[in-house]
Backbone atoms as SQL, in Angstrom:
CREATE TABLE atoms (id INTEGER PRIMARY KEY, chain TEXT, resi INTEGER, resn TEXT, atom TEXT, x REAL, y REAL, z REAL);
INSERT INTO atoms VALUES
  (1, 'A', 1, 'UNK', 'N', 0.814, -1.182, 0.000),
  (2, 'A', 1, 'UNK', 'CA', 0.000, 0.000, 0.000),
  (3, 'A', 1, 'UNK', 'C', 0.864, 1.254, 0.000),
  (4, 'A', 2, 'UNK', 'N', 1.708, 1.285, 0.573),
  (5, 'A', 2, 'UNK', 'CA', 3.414, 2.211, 0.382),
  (6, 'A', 2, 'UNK', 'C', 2.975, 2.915, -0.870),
  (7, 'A', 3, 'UNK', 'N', 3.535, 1.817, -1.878),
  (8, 'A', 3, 'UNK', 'CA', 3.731, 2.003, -2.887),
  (9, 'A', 3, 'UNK', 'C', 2.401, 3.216, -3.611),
  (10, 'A', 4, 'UNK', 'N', 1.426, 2.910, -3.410),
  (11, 'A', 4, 'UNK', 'CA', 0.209, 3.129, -3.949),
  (12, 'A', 4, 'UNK', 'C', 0.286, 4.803, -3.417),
  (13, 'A', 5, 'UNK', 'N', 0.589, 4.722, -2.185),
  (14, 'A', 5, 'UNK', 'CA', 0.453, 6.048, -1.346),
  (15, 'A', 5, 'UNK', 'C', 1.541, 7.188, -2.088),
  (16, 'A', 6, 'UNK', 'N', 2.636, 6.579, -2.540),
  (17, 'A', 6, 'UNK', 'CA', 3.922, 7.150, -3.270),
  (18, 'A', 6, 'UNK', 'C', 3.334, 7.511, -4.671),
  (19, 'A', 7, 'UNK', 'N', 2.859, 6.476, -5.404),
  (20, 'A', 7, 'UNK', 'CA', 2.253, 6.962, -6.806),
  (21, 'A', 7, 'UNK', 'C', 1.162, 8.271, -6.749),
  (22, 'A', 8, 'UNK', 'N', 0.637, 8.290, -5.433),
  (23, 'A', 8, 'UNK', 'CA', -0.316, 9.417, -5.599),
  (24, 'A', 8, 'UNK', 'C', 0.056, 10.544, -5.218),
  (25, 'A', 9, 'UNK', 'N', 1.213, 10.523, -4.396),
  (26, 'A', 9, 'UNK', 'CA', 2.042, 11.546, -4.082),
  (27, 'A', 9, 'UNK', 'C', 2.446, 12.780, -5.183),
  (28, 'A', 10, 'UNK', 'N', 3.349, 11.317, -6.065),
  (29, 'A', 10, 'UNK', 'CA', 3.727, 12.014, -7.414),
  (30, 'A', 10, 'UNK', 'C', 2.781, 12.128, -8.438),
  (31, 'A', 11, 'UNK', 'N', 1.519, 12.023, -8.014),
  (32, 'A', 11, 'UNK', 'CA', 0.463, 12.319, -9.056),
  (33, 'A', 11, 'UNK', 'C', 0.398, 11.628, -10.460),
  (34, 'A', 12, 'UNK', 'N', 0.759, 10.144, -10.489),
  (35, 'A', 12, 'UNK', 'CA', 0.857, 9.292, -11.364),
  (36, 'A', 12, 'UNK', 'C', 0.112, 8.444, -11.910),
  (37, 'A', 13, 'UNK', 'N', -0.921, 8.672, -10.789),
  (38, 'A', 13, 'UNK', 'CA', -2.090, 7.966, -10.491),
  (39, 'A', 13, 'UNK', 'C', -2.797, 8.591, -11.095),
  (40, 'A', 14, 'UNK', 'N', -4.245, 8.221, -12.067),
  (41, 'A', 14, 'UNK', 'CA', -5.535, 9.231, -12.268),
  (42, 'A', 14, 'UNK', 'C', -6.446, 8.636, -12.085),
  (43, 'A', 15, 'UNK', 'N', -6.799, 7.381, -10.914),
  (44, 'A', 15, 'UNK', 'CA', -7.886, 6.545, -10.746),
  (45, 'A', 15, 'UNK', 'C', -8.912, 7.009, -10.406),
  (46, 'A', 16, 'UNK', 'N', -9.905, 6.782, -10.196),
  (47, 'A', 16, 'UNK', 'CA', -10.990, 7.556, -9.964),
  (48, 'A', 16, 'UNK', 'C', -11.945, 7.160, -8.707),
  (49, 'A', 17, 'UNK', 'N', -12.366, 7.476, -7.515),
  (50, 'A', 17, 'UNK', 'CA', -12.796, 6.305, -6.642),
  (51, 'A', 17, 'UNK', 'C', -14.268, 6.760, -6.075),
  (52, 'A', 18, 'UNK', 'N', -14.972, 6.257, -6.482),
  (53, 'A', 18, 'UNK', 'CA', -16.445, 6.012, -6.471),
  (54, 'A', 18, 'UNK', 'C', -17.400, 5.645, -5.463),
  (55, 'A', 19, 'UNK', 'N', -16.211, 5.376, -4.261),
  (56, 'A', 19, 'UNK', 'CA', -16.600, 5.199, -3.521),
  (57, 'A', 19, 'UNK', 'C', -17.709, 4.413, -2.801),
  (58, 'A', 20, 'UNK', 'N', -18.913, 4.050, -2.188),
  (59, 'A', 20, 'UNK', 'CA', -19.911, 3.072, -2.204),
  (60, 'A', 20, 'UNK', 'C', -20.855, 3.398, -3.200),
  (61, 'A', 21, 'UNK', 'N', -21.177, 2.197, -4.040),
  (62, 'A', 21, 'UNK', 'CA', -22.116, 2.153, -4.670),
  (63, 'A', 21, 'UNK', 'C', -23.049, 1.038, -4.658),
  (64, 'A', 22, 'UNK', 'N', -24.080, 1.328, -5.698),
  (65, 'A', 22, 'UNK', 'CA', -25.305, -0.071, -4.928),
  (66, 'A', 22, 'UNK', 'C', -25.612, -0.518, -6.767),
  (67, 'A', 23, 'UNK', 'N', -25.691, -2.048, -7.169),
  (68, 'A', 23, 'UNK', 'CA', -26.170, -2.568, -7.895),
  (69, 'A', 23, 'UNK', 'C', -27.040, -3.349, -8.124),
  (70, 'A', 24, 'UNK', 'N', -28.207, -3.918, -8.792),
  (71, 'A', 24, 'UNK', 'CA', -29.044, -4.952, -8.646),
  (72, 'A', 24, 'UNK', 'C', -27.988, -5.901, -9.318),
  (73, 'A', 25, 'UNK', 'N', -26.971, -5.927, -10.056),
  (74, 'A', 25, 'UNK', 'CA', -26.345, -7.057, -10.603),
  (75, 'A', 25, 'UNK', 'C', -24.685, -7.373, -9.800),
  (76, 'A', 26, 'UNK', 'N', -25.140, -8.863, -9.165),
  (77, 'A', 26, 'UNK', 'CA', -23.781, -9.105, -8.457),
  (78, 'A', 26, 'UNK', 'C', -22.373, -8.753, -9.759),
  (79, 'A', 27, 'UNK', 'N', -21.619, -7.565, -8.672),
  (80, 'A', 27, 'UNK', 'CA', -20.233, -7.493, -9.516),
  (81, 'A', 27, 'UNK', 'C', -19.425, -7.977, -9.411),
  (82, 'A', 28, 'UNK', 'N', -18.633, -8.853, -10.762),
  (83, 'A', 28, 'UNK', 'CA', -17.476, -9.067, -10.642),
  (84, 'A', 28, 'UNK', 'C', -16.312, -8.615, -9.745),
  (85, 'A', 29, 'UNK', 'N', -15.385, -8.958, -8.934),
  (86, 'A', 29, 'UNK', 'CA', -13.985, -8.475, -8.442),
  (87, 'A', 29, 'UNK', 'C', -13.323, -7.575, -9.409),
  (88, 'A', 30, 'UNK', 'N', -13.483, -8.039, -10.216),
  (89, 'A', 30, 'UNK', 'CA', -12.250, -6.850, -11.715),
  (90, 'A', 30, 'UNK', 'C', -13.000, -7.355, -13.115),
  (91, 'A', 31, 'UNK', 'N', -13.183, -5.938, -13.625),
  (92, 'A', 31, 'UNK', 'CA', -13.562, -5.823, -14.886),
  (93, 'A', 31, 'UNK', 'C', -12.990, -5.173, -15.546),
  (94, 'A', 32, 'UNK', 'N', -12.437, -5.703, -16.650),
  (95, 'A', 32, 'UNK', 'CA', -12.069, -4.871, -18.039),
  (96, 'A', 32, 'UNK', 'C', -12.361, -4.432, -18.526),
  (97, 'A', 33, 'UNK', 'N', -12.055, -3.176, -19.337),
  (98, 'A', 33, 'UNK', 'CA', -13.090, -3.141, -21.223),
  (99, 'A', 33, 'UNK', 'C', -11.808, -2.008, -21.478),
  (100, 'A', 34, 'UNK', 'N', -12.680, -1.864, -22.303),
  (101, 'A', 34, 'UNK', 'CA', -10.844, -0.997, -23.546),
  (102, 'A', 34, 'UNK', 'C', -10.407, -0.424, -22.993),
  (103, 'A', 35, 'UNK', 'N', -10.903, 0.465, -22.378),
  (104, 'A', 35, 'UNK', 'CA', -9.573, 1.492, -21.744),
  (105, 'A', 35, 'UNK', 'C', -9.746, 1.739, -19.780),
  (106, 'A', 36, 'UNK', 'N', -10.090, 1.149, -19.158),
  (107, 'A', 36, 'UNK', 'CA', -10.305, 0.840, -18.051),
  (108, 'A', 36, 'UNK', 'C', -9.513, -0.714, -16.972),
  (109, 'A', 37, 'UNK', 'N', -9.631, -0.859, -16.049),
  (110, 'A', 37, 'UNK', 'CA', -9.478, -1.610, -15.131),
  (111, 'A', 37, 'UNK', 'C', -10.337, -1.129, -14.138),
  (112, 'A', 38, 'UNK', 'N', -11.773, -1.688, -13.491),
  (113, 'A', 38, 'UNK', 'CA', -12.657, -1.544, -12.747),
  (114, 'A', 38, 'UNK', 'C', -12.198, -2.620, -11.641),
  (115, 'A', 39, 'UNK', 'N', -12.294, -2.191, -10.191),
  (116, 'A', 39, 'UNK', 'CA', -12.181, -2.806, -9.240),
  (117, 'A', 39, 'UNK', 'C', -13.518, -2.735, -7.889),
  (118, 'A', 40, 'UNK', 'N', -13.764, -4.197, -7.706),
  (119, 'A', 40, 'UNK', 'CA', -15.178, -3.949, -6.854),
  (120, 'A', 40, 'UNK', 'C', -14.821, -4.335, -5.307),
  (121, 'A', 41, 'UNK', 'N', -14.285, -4.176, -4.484),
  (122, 'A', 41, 'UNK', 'CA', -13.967, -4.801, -2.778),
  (123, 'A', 41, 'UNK', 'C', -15.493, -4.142, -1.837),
  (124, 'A', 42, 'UNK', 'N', -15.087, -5.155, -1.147),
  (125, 'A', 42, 'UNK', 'CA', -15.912, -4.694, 0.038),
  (126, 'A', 42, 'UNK', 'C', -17.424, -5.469, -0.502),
  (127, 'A', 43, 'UNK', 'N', -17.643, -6.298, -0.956),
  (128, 'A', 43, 'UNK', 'CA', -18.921, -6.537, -1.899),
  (129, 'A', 43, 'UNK', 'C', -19.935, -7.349, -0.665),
  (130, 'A', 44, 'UNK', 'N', -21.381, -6.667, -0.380),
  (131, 'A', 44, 'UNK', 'CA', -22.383, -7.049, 0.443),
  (132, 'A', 44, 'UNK', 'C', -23.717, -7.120, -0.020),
  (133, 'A', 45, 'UNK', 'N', -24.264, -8.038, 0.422),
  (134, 'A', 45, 'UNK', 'CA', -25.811, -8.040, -0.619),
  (135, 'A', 45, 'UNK', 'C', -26.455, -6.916, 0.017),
  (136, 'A', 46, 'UNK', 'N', -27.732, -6.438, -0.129),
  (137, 'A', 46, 'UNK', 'CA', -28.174, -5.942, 0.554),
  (138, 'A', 46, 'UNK', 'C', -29.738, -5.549, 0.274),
  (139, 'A', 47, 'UNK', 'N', -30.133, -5.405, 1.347),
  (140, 'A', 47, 'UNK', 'CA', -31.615, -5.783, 1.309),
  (141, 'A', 47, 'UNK', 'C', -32.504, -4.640, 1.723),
  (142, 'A', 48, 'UNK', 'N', -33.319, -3.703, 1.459),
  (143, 'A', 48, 'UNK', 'CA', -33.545, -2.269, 1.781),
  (144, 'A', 48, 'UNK', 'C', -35.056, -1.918, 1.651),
  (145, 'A', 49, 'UNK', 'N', -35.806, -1.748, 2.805),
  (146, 'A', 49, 'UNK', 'CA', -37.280, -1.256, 2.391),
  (147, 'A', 49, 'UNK', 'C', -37.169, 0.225, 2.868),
  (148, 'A', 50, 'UNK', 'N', -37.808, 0.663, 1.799),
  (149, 'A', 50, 'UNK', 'CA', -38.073, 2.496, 1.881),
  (150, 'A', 50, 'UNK', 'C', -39.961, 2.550, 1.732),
  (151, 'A', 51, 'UNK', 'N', -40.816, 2.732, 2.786),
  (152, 'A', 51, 'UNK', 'CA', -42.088, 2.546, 2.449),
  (153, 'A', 51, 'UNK', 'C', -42.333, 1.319, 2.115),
  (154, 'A', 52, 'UNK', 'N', -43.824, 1.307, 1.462),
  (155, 'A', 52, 'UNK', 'CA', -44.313, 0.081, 0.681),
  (156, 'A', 52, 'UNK', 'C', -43.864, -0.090, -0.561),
  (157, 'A', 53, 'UNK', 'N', -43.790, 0.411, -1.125),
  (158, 'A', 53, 'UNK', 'CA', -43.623, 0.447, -2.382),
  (159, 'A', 53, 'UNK', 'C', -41.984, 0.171, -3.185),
  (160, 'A', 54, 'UNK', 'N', -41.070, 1.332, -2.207),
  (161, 'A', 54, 'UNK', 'CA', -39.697, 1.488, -2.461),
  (162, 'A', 54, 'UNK', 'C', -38.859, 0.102, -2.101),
  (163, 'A', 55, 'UNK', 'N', -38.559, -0.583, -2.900),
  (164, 'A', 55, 'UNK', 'CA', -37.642, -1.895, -1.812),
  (165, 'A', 55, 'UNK', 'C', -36.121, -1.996, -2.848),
  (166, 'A', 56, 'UNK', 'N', -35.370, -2.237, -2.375),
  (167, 'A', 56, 'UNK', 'CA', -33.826, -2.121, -3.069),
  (168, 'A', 56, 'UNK', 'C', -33.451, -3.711, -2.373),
  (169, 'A', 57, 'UNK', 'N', -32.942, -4.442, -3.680),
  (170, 'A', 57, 'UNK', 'CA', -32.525, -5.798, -3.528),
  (171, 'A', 57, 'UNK', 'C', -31.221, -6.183, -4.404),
  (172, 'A', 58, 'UNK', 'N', -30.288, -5.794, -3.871),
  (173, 'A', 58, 'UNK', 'CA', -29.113, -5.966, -4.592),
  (174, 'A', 58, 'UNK', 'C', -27.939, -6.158, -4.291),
  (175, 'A', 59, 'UNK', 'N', -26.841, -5.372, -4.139),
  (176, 'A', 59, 'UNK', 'CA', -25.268, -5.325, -3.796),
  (177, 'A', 59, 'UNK', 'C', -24.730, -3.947, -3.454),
  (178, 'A', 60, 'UNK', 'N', -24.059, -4.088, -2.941),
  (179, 'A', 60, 'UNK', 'CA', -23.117, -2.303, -2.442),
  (180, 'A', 60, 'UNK', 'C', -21.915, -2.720, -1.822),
  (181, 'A', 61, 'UNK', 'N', -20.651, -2.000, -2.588),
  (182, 'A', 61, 'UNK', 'CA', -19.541, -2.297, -2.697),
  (183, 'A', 61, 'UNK', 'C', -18.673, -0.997, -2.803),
  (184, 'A', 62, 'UNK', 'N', -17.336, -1.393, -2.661),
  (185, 'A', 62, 'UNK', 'CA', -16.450, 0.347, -3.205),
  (186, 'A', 62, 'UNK', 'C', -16.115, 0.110, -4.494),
  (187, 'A', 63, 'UNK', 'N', -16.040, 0.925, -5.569),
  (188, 'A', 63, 'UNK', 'CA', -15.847, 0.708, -6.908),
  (189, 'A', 63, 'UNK', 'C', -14.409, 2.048, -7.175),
  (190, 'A', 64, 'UNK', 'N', -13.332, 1.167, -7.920),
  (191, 'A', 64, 'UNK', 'CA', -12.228, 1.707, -8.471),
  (192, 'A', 64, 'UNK', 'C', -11.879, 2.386, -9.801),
  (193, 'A', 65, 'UNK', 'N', -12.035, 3.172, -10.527),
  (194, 'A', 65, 'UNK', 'CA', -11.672, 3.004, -11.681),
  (195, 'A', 65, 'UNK', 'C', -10.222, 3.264, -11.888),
  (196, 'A', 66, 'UNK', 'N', -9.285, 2.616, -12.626),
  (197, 'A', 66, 'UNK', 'CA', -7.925, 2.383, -12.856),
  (198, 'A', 66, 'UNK', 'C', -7.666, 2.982, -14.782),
  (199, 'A', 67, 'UNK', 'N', -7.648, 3.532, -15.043),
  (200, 'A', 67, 'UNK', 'CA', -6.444, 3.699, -16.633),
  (201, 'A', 67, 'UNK', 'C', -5.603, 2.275, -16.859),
  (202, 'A', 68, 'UNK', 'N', -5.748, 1.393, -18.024),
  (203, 'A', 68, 'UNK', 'CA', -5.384, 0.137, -17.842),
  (204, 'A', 68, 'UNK', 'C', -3.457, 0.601, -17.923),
  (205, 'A', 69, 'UNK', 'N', -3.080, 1.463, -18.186),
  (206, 'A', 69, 'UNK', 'CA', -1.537, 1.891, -17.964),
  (207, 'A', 69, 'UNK', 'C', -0.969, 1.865, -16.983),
  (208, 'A', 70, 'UNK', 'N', -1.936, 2.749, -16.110),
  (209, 'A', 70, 'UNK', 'CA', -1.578, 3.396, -14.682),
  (210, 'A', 70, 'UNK', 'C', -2.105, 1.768, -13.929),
  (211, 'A', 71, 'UNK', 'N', -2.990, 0.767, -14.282),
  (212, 'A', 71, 'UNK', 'CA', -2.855, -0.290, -13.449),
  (213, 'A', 71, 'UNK', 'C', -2.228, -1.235, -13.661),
  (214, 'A', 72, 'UNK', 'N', -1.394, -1.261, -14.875),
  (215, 'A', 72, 'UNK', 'CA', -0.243, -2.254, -15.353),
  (216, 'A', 72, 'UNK', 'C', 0.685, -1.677, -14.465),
  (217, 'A', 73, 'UNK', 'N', 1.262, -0.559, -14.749),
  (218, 'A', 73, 'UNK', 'CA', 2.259, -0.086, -13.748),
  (219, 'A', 73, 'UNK', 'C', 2.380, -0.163, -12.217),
  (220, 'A', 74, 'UNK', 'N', 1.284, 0.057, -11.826),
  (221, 'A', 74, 'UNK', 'CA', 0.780, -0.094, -10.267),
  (222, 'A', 74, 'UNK', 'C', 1.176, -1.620, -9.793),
  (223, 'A', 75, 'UNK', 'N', 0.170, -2.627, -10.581),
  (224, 'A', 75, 'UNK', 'CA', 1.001, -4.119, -10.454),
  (225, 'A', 75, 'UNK', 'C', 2.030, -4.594, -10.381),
  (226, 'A', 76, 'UNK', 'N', 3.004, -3.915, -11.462),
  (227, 'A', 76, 'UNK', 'CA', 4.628, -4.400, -11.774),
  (228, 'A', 76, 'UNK', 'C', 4.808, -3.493, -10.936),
  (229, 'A', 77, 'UNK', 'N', 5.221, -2.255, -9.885),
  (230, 'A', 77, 'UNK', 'CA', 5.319, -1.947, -9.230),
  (231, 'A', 77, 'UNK', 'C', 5.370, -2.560, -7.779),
  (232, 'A', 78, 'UNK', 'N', 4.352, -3.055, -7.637),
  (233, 'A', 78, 'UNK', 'CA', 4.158, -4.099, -6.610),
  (234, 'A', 78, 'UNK', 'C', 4.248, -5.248, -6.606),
  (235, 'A', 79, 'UNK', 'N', 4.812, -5.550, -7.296),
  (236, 'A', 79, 'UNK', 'CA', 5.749, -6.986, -7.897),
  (237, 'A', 79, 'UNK', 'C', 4.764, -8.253, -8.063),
  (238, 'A', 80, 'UNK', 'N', 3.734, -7.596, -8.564),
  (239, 'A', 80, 'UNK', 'CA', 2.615, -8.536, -8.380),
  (240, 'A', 80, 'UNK', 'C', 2.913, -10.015, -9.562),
  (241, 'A', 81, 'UNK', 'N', 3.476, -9.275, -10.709),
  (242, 'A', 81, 'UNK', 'CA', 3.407, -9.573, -12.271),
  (243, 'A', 81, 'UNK', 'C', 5.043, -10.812, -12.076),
  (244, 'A', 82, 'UNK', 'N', 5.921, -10.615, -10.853),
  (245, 'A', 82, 'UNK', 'CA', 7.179, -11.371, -11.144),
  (246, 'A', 82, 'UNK', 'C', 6.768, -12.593, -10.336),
  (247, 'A', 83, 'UNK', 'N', 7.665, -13.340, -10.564),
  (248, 'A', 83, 'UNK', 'CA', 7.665, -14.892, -10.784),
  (249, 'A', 83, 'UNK', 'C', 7.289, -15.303, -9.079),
  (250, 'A', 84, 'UNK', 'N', 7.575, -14.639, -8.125),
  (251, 'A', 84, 'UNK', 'CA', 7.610, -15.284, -6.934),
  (252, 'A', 84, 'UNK', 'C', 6.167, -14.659, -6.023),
  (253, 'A', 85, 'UNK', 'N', 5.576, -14.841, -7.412),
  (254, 'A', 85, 'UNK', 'CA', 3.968, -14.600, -6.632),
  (255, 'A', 85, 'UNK', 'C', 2.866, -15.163, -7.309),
  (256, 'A', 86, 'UNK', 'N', 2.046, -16.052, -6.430),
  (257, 'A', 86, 'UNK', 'CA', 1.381, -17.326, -7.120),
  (258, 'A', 86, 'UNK', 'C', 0.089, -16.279, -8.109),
  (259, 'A', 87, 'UNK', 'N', -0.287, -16.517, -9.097),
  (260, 'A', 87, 'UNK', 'CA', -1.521, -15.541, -9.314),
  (261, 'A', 87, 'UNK', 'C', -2.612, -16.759, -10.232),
  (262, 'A', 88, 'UNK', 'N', -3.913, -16.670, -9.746),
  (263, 'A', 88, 'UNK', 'CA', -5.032, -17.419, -10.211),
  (264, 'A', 88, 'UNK', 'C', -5.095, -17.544, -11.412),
  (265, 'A', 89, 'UNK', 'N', -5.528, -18.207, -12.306),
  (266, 'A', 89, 'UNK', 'CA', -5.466, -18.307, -14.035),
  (267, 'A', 89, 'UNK', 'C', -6.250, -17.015, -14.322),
  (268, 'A', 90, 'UNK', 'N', -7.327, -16.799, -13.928),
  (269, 'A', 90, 'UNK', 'CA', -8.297, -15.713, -14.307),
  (270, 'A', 90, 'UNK', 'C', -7.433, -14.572, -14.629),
  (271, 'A', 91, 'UNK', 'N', -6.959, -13.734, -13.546),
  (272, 'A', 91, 'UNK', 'CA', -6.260, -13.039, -13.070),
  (273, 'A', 91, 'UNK', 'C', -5.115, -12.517, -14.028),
  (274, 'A', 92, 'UNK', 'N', -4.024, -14.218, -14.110),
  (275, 'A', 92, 'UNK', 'CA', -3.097, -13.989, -15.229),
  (276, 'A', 92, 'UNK', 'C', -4.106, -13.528, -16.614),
  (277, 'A', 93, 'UNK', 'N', -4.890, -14.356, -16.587),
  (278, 'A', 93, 'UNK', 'CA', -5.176, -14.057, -18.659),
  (279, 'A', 93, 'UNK', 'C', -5.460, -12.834, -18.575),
  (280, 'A', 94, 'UNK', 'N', -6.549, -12.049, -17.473),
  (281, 'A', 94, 'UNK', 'CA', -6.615, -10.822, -17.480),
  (282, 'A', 94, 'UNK', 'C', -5.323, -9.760, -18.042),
  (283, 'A', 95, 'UNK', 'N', -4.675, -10.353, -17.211),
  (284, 'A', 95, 'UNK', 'CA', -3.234, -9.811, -17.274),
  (285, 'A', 95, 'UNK', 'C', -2.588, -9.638, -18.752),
  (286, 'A', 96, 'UNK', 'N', -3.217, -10.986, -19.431),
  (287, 'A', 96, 'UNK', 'CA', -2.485, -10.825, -20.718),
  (288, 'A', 96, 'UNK', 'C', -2.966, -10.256, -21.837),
  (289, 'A', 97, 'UNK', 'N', -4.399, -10.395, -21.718),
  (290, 'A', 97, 'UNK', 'CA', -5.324, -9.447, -22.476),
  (291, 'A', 97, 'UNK', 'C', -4.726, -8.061, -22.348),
  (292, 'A', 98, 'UNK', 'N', -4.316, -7.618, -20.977),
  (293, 'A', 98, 'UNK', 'CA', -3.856, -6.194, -21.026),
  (294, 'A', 98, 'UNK', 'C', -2.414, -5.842, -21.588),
  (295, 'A', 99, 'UNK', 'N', -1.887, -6.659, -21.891),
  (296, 'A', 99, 'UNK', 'CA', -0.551, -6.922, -22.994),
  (297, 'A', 99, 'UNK', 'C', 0.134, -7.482, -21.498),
  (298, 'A', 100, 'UNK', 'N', 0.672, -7.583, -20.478),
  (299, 'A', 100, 'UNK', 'CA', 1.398, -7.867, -19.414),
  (300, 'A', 100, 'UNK', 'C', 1.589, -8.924, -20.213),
  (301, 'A', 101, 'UNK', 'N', 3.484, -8.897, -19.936),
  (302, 'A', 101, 'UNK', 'CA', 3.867, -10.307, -20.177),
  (303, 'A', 101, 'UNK', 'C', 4.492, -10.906, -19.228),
  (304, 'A', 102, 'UNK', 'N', 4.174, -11.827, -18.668),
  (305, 'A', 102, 'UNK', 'CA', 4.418, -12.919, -17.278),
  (306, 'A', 102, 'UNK', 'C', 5.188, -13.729, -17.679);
């Protein structure tokens, strides 16, 4: 987390943080798409009556948005990407879709 605290220091970082949000559709941990890296932690169902009528049945989580550059770098930074750290298949292919080469 050092590390993370240092990148924002030097303003290297342009993530965006979204802080709690609420979905009816359970979210993925990490999502891709072209020019992003989305990150979901903290993930809780949640169950909500407002009146009769109002009812909320879904999820609420903290949501990340990452620049897929600035989160390649962030990773190899944190030595996530070198050899002496076990990483899930998912995870890697993610990885390779984003050009990372492992």
């Amino acid at each position: 987390m050092n590390i993370m605290k240092n990148m924002l220091k030097e303003r290297r970082i342009k993530m965006k943080d979204y802080g709690r949000v609420r979905s009816t559709i359970s979210p993925k941990p990490m999502i891709i798409d072209e020019f992003s890296v989305w990150i979901h932690k903290n993930i809780t169902e949640v169950s909500e009556n407002v009146g009769e009528e109002n009812e909320f049945i879904g999820y609420e989580y903290d949501m990340i948005q990452y620049d897929k550059d600035e989160y390649i770098e962030l990773i190899t930074e944190q030595g996530i990407t070198h050899g002496n750290y076990l990483l899930d298949l998912g995870f890697r292919l993610s990885l390779v879709e984003m050009g990372v080469k492992l």
